[in-house]
C-alpha positions in Angstrom: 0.0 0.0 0.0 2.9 2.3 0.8 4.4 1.6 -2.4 1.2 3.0 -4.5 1.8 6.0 -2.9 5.2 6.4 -3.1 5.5 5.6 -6.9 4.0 6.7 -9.9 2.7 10.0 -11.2 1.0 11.1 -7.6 4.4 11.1 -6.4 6.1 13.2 -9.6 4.1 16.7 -8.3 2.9 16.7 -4.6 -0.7 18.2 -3.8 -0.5 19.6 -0.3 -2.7 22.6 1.9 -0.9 25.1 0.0 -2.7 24.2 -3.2 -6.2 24.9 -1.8 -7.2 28.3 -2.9 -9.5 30.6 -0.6 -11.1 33.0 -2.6 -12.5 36.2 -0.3 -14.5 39.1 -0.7 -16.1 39.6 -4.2 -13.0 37.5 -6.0 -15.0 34.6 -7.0 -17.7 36.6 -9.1 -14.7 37.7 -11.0 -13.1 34.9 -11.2 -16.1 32.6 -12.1 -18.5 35.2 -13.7 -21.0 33.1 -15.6 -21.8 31.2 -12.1 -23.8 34.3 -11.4 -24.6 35.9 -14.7 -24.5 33.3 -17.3 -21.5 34.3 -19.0 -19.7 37.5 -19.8 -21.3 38.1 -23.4 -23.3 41.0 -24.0 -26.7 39.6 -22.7 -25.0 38.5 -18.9 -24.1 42.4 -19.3 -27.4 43.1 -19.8 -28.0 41.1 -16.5 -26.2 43.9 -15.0 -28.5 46.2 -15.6 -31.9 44.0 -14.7 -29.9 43.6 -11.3 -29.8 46.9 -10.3 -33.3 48.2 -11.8 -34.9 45.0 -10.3 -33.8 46.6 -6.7 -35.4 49.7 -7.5 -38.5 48.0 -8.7 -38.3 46.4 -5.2 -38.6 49.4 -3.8 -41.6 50.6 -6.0 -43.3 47.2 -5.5 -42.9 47.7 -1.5 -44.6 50.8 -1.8 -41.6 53.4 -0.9 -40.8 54.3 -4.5 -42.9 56.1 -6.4 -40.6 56.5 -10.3 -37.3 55.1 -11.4 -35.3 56.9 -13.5 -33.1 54.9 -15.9 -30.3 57.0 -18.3 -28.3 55.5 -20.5 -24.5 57.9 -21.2 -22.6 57.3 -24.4 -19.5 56.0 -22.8 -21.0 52.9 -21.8 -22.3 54.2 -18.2 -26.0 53.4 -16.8 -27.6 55.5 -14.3 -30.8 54.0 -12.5 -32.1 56.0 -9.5 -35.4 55.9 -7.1 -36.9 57.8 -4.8 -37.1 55.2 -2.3 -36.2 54.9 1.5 -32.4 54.6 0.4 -30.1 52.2 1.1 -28.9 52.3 5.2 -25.7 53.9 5.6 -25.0 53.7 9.8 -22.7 51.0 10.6 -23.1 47.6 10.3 -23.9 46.1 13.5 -21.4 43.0 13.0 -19.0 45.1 10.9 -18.8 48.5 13.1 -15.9 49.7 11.1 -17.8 49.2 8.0 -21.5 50.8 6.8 -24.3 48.7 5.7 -23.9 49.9 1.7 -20.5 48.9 1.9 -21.2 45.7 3.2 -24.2 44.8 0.7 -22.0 46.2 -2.0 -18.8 44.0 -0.9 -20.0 41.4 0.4 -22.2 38.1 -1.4 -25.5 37.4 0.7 -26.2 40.2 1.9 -29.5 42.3 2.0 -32.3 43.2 3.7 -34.7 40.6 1.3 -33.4 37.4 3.3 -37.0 37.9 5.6 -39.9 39.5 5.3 -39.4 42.6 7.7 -38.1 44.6 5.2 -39.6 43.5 1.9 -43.3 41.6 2.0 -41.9 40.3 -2.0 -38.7 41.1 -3.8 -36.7 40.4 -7.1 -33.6 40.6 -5.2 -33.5 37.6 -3.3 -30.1 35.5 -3.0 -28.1 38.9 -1.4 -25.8 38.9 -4.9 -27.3 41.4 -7.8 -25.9 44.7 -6.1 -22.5 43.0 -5.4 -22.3 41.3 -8.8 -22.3 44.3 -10.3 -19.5 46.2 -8.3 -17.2 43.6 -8.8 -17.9 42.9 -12.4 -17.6 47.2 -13.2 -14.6 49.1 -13.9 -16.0 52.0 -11.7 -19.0 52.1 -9.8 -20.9 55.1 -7.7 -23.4 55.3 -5.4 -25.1 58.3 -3.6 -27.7 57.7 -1.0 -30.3 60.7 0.3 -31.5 59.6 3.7 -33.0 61.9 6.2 -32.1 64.8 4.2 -28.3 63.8 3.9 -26.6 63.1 1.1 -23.6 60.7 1.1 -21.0 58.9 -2.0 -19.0 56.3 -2.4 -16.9 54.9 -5.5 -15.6 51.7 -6.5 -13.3 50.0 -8.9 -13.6 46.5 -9.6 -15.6 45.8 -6.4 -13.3 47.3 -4.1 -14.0 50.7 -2.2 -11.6 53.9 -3.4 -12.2 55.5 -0.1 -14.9 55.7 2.7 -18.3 56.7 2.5 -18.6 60.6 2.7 -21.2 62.9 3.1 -21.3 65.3 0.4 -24.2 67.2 2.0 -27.6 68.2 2.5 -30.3 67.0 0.3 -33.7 68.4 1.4 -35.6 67.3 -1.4 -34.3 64.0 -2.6 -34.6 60.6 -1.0 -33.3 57.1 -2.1 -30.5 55.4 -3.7 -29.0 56.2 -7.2 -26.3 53.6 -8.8 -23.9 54.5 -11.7 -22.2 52.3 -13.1 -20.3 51.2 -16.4 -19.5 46.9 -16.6 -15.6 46.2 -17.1 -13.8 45.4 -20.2 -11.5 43.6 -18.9 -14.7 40.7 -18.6 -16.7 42.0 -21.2 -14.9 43.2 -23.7 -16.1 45.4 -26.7 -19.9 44.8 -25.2 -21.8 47.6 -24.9 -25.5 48.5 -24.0 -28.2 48.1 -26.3 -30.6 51.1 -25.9 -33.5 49.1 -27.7 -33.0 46.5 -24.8 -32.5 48.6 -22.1 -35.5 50.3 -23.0 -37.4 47.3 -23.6 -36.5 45.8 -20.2 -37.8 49.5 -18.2 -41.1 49.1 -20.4 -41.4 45.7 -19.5 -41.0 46.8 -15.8 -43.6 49.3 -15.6 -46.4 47.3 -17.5 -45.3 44.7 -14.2 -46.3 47.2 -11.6 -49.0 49.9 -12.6 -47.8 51.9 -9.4 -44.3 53.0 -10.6 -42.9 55.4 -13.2 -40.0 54.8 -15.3 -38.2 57.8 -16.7 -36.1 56.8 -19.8 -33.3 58.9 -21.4 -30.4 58.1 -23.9 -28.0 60.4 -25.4 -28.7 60.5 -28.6 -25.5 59.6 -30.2 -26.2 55.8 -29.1 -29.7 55.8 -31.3 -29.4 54.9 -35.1 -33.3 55.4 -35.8 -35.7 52.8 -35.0 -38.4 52.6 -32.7 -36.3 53.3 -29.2 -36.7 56.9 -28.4 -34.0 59.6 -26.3 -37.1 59.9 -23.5 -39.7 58.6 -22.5 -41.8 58.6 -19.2 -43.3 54.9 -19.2 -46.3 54.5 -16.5 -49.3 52.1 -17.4 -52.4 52.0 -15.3 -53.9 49.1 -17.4 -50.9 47.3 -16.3 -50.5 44.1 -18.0 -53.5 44.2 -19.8 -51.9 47.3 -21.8 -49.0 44.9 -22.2 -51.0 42.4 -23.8 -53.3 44.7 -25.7 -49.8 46.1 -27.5 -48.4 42.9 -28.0 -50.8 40.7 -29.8 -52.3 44.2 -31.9 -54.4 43.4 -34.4 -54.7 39.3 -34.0 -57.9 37.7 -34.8 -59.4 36.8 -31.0 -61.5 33.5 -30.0 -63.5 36.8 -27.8 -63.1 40.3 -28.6 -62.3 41.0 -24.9 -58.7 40.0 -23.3 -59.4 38.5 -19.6 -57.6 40.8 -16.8 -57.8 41.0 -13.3 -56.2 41.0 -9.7 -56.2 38.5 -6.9 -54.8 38.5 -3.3 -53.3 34.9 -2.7 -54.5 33.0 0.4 -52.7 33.2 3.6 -49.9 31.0 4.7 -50.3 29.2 7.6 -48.5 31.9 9.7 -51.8 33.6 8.8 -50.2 36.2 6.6 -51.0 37.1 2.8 -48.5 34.9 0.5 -48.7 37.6 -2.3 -50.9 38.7 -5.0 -51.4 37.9 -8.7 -52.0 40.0 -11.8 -53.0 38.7 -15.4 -54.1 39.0 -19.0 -55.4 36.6 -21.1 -56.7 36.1 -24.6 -57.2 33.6 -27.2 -55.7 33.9 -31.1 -56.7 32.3 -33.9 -54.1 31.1 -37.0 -51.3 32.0 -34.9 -49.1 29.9 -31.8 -49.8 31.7 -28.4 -47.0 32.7 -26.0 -47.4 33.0 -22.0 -45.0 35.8 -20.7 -45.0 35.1 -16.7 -43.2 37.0 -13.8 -42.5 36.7 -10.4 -41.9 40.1 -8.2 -41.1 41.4 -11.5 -38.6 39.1 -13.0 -39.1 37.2 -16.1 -39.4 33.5 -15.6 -38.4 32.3 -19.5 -38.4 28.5 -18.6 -41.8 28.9 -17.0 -42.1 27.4 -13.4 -45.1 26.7 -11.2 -47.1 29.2 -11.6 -47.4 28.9 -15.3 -48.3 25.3 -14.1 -51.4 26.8 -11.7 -52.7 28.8 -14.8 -53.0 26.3 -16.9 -54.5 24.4 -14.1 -57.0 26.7 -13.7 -58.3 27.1 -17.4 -58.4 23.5 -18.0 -60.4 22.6 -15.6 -62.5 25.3 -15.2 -63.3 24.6 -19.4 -63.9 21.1 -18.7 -66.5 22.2 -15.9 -67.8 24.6 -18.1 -68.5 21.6 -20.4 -70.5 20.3 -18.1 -72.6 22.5 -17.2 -73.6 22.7 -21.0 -73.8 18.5 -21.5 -71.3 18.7 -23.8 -69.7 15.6 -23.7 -67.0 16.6 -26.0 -65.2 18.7 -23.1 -64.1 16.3 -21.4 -61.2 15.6 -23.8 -59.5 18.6 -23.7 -55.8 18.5 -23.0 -53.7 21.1 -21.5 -52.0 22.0 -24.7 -55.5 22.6 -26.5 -56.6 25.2 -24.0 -52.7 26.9 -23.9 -51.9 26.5 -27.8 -53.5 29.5 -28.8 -53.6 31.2 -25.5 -51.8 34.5 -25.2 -51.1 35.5 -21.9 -49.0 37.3 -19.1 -49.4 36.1 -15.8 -47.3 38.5 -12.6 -47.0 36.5 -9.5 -45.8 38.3 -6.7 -44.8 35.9 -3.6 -43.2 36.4 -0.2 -40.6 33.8 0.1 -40.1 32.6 -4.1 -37.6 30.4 -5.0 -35.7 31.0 -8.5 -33.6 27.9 -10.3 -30.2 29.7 -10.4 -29.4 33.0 -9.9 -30.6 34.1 -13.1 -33.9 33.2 -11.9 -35.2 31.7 -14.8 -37.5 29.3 -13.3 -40.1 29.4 -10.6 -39.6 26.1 -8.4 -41.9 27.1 -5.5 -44.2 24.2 -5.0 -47.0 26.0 -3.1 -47.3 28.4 -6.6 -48.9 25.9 -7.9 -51.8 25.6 -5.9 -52.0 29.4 -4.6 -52.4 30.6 -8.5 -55.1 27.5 -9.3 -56.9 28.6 -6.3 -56.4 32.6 -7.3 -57.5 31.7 -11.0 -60.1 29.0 -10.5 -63.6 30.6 -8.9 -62.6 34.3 -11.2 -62.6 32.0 -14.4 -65.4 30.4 -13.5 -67.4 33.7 -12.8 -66.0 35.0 -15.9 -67.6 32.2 -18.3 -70.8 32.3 -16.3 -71.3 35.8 -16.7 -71.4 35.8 -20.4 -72.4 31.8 -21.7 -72.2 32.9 -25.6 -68.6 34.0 -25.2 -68.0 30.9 -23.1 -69.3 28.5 -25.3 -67.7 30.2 -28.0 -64.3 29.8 -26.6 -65.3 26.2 -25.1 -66.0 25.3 -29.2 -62.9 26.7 -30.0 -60.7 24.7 -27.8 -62.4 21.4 -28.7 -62.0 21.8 -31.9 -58.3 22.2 -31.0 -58.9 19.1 -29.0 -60.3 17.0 -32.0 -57.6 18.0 -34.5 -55.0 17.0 -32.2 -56.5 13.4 -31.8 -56.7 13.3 -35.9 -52.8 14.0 -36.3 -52.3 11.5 -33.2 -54.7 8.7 -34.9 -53.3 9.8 -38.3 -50.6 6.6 -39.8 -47.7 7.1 -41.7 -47.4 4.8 -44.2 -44.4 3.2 -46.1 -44.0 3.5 -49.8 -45.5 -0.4 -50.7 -48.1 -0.2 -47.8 -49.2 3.4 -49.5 -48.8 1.9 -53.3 -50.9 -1.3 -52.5 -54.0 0.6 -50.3 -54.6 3.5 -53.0 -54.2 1.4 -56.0 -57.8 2.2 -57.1 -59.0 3.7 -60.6 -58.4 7.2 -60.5 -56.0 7.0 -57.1 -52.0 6.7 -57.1 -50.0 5.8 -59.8 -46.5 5.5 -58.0 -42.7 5.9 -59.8 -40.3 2.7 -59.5 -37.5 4.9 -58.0 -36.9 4.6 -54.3 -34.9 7.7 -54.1 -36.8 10.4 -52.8 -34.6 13.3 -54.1 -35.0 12.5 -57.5 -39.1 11.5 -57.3 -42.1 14.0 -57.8 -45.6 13.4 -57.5 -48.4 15.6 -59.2 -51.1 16.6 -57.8 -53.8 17.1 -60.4 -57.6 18.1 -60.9 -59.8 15.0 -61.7 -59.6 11.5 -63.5 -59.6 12.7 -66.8 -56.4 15.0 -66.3 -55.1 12.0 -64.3 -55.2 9.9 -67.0 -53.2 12.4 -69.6 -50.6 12.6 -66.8 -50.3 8.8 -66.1 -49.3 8.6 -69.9 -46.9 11.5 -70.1 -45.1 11.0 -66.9 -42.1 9.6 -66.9 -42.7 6.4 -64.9 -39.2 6.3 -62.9 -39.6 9.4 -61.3 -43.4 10.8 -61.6 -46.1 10.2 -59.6 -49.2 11.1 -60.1 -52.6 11.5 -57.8 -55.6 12.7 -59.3 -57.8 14.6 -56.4 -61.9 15.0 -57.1 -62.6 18.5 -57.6 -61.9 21.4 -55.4 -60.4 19.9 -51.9 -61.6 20.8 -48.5 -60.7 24.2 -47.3 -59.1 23.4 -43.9 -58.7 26.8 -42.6 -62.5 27.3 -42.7 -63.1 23.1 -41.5 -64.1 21.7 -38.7 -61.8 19.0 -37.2 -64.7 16.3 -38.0 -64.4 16.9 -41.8 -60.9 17.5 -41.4 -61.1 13.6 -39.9 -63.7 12.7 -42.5 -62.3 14.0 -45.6 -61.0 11.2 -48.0 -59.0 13.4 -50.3 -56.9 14.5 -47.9 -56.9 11.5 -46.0 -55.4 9.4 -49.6 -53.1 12.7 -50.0 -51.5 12.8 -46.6 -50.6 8.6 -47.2 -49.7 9.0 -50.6 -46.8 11.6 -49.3 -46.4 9.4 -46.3 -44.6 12.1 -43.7 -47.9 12.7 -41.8 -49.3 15.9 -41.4 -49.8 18.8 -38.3 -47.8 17.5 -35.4 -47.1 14.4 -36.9 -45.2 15.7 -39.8 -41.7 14.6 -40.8 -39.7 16.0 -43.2 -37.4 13.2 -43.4 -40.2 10.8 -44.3 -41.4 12.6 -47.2 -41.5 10.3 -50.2 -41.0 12.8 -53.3 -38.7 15.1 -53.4 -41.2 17.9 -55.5 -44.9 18.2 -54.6 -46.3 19.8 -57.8 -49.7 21.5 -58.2 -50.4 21.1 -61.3 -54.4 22.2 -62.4 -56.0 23.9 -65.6 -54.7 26.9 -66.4 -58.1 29.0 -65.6 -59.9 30.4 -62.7 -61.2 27.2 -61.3 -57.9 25.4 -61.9 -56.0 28.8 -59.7 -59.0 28.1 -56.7 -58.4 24.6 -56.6 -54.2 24.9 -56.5 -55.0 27.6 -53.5 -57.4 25.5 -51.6 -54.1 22.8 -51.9 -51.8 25.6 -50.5 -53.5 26.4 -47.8 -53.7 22.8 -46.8 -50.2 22.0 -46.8 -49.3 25.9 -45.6 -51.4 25.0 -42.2 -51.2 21.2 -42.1 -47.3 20.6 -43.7 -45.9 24.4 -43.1 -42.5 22.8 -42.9 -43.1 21.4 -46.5 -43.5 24.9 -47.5 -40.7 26.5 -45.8 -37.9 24.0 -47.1 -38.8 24.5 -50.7 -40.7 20.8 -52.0 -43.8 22.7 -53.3 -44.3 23.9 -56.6 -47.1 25.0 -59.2 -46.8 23.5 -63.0 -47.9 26.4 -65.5 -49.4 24.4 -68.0 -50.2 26.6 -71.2 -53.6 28.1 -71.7 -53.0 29.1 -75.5 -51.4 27.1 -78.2 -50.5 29.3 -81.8 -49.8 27.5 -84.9 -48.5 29.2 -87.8 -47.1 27.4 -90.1 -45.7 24.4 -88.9 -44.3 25.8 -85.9 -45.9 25.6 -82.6 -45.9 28.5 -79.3 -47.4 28.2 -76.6 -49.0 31.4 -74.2 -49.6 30.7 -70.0 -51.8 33.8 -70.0 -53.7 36.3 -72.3 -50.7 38.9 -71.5 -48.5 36.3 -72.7 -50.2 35.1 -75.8 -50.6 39.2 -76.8 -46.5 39.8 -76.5 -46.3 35.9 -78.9 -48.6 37.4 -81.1 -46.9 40.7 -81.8 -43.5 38.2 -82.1 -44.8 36.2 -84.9 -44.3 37.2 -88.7 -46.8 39.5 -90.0 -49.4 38.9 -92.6 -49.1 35.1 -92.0 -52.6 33.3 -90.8 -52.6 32.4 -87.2 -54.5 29.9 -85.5 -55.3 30.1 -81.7 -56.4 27.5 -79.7 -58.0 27.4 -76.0 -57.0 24.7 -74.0 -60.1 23.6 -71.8 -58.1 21.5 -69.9 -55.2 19.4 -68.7 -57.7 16.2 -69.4 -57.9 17.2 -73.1 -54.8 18.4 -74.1 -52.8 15.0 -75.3 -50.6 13.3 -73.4 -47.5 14.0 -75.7 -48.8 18.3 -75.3 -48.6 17.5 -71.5 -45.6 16.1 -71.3 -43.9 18.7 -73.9 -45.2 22.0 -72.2 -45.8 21.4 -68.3 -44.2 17.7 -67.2 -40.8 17.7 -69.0 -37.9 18.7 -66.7 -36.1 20.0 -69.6 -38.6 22.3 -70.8 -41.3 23.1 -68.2 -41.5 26.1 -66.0 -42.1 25.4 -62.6 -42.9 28.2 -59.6 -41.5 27.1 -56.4 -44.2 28.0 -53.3 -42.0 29.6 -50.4 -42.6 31.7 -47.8 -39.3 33.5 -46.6 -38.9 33.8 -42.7 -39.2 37.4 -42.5 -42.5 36.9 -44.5 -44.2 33.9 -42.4 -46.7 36.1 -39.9 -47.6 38.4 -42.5 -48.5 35.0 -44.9 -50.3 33.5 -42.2 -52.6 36.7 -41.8 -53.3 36.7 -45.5 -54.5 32.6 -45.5 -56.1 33.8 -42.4 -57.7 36.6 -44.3 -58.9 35.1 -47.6 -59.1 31.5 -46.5 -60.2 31.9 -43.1 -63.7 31.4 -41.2 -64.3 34.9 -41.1 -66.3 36.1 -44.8 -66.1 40.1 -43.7 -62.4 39.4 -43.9 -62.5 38.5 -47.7 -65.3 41.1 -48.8 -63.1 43.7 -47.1 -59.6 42.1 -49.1 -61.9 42.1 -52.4 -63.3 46.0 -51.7 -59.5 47.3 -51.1 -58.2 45.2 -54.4 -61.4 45.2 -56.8 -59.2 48.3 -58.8 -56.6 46.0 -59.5 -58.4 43.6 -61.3 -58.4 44.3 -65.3 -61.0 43.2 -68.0 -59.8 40.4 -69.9 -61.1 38.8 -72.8 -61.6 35.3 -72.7 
């Protein structure tokens, strides 16, 4: 035993008492930054920031702080500042030679937030934010009016350049103000965003209705935009202004959001736990979000209390159900009633607990059931006192419910297994080619154009499906003919990647999807109703480029023995004027993809070599406003589309058919 500890590599370096490091004061924040701010990229920066203005808020939230003034200086410094009781400044009573800024601004877990004497609920919880940012800032200043008295101090890189002085009398100013500017030795070339920073105050004062926040920015730091110099941000609505801006002019399930207050019950000390603020709506053709907060500070990853709202709306739907025999109700899911739900939910608590110091995550369990309880009897008051609305929104959500059990029932199907069960007259004709990339299947408008394209495909790598007329328009359907509808039921197989949440890109089983109707105004509805079905059901279909339109001609011009064809009345005007003159003309009309001849289908529209195909795309910058025009003009709302076709009527022009 000796020997293994005499030999070998532990004995080639020894590891004694004088290796252990003991790291005082504020040294291990900036040593180990990201342990308490994530990183030292410019969003931990930002953190900085939140820190400081989430102690102010504190202070607003308690009641002693009436505005907040936040001021952004072009050489990187911030400025926030409230009117508060001010941070003590006697001694400490454990560290006599020291006063109690000093020692919250030197030393980690320190505060007056560690019980509820001080503070009922605050952001700043673990004794760290103030301290952080000292030792993470190449100078940092602090004045504090108390009493009338004004006293300084200044810091570089946490530690103290001198005492805390008293500069003088201050007979109209209370609280604490902190300047600061974050050290490049951690974080480099980062620099405040004003757009953030502005951002993060408005998001504080839509938190608490009770507080003012006065912007500023030199104006040097502003390169246009939206973000302005000044601003004086104070919103009695509270969140339900938030919300109100946020989702703007988005379709709603009701035309009213859902806001209120709530005192939480008491502990079992007796005392209040807290109190709860929200806003709610419901969105149609668009995802939801839920934006929740605890004594002011974003929770991103959610937490309990997002788990006691949810709670709360489920069940109270489901009772709602009830109460209206609707048997139906009893299948909704959480993630029908939260899908489309936009919301912002404020929680403020006594004693939270955060997941980290970032504070990302709620973990108290008790949040749970105090919001259920908060939410529960007001949401049930709320659908009682107006049954249309409720029943509205209750159809709404079980719709929501009954699409999500299609796309869980819905089967995807392998190429033989999809080959063998639509092999009917008129259904799929697959290509022998296993390789996706180079397959396409066509999607086209009846048997009779089915059966030109079955003889002027190329069998190796064309499919073809004929579909029976105009398709179901899905974002006008209910989830029962969504379920029931056979067309789509044989089209969602015959591509074999499933469809809505199901959907798998990997699994697709053509490399094109191609639309390909008559070339007239029937043939243009029928290739829209198709877009809007794989746009909502297959959006990811869309957005990596595998759907196209064929342009099959509409005109064919002989003269001679030389053939041109024309795709619109436009076109077949400029091939007119390009032909010789005085030399007879013939024009034809094509009626139809099912009687132009196969070798005229294959020549002008099915040909890789001389067709023109129009890829169907919908660029990410472009997505929302798309979805609000299918919304629009496919949508369950008609006033939507008269309104669309009273705004564009002008740009429609006469043409002679």
């Amino acid at each position: 035993m000796n020997d293994l500890f005499a030999n070998g590599p532990a004995a080639e370096r020894a590891y004694t008492a004088r290796d252990i490091e003991v790291l005082e004061g504020l040294e291990p924040v900036r040593r180990r930054p990201g342990m308490y701010i994530g990183g030292t990229d410019e969003g931990a920066m930002h953190h900085l920031a939140a820190e400081i203005l989430d102690n102010a808020m504190d202070e607003a939230v308690a009641g002693h702080a009436s505005f907040i003034t936040v001021a952004l200086e072009r050489d990187n410094w911030l400025t926030v500042r409230d009117n508060g009781r001010g941070v003590p400044v006697d001694p400490h009573p454990k560290f006599k030679h020291r006063s109690a800024l000093e020692v919250i601004l030197t030393t980690l877990h320190s505060g007056g937030k560690f019980s509820s004497k001080v503070y009922e609920t605050a952001g700043g919880l673990h004794g760290v934010g103030s301290s952080v940012v000292n030792a993470l800032s190449e100078r940092f200043e602090v004045e504090v009016a108390r009493e009338r008295v004004l006293w300084r101090q200044e810091y570089a890189r946490g530690k103290p350049l001198g005492r805390l002085a008293q500069i003088g009398a201050a007979p109209n100013r209370r609280g604490t103000q902190i300047r600061f500017r974050p050290d490049r030795e951690i974080f480099g070339e980062a620099r405040f965003r004003p757009e953030r920073l502005y951002r993060l105050c408005r998001s504080k004062a839509y938190l608490f209705k009770g507080v003012e926040i006065r912007w500023s920015c030199d104006a040097a730091l502003l390169a246009g935009g939206e973000t302005p110099a000044e601003a004086v941000l104070h919103f009695p609505g509270g969140l339900a202004d938030s919300l109100a801006a946020e989702i703007g002019a988005a379709a709603r399930v009701l035309p009213a959001l859902w806001s209120g207050e709530a005192k939480l019950a008491p502990g079992t000390d007796g005392v209040e736990s807290g109190r709860l603020e929200w806003a709610l709506a419901w969105i149609e053709g668009a995802e939801g979000f839920l934006h929740a907060y605890c004594n002011t500070i974003p929770t991103p990853l959610g937490g309990t209390h997002e788990a006691g709202l949810r709670a709360a709306l489920l069940k109270g739907l489901r009772a709602w159900g009830e109460t209206r025999s609707n048997r139906r109700a009893s299948a909704i899911g959480p993630e029908d009633v939260a899908g489309a739900l936009a919301a912002k939910l404020s929680l403020f608590l006594r004693q939270p607990q955060f997941q980290g110091q970032t504070k990302e995550k709620l973990t108290n369990p008790e949040a749970a059931r105090l919001v259920e309880s908060a939410l529960r009897d007001r949401f049930d008051h709320f659908l009682a006192a107006d049954p249309a609305s409720a029943d509205t929104l209750l159809g709404f959500v079980i719709e929501r419910a009954e699409e999500r059990a299609r796309r869980r029932d819905a089967r995807d199907t392998p190429r033989k297994s999809a080959t063998r069960r639509l092999r009917l007259p008129g259904k799929l004709t697959d290509c022998t080619s296993e390789e996706a990339a180079r397959t396409e299947i066509f999607l086209v408008e009846g048997d009779s154009a089915g059966g030109s394209a079955k003889q002027a495909r190329d069998r190796e790598t064309q499919a073809v499906l004929p579909l029976r007329g105009k398709i179901l328009n899905v974002a006008s359907a209910s989830a029962d003919k969504l379920r029931q509808n056979q067309e789509l039921k044989d089209l969602v197989e015959a591509l074999g990647c499933g469809a809505g949440e199901r959907f798998e890109r990997a699994r697709l089983r053509y490399g094109r999807v191609i639309i390909m109707t008559d070339a007239d105004v029937d043939g243009a509805h029928i290739a829209s109703l198709l877009m809007t079905f794989f746009w909502r059901e297959m959006p990811d279909l869309v957005r990596h480029g595998h759907l196209y339109l064929a342009r099959p001609p509409l005109y064919r011009l002989v003269q001679g023995g030389a053939s041109l064809f024309a795709m619109d009345d436009a076109d077949l005007a400029r091939q007119r004027a390009a032909l010789k003159p005085n030399t007879k003309v013939e024009v034809s009309r094509f009626k139809g993809l099912g009687e132009m001849p196969p070798s005229l289908l294959k020549e002008t529209t099915m040909d890789p070599r001389r067709r023109v195909l129009l890829r169907v795309i919908a660029p990410p910058e472009q997505r929302a406003r798309t979805a609000e025009v299918v919304e629009s003009l496919m949508g369950r709302r008609p006033e939507l589309r008269f309104q669309f076709l009273q705004e564009h009527a002008g740009e429609v022009a006469e043409i002679d058919i």
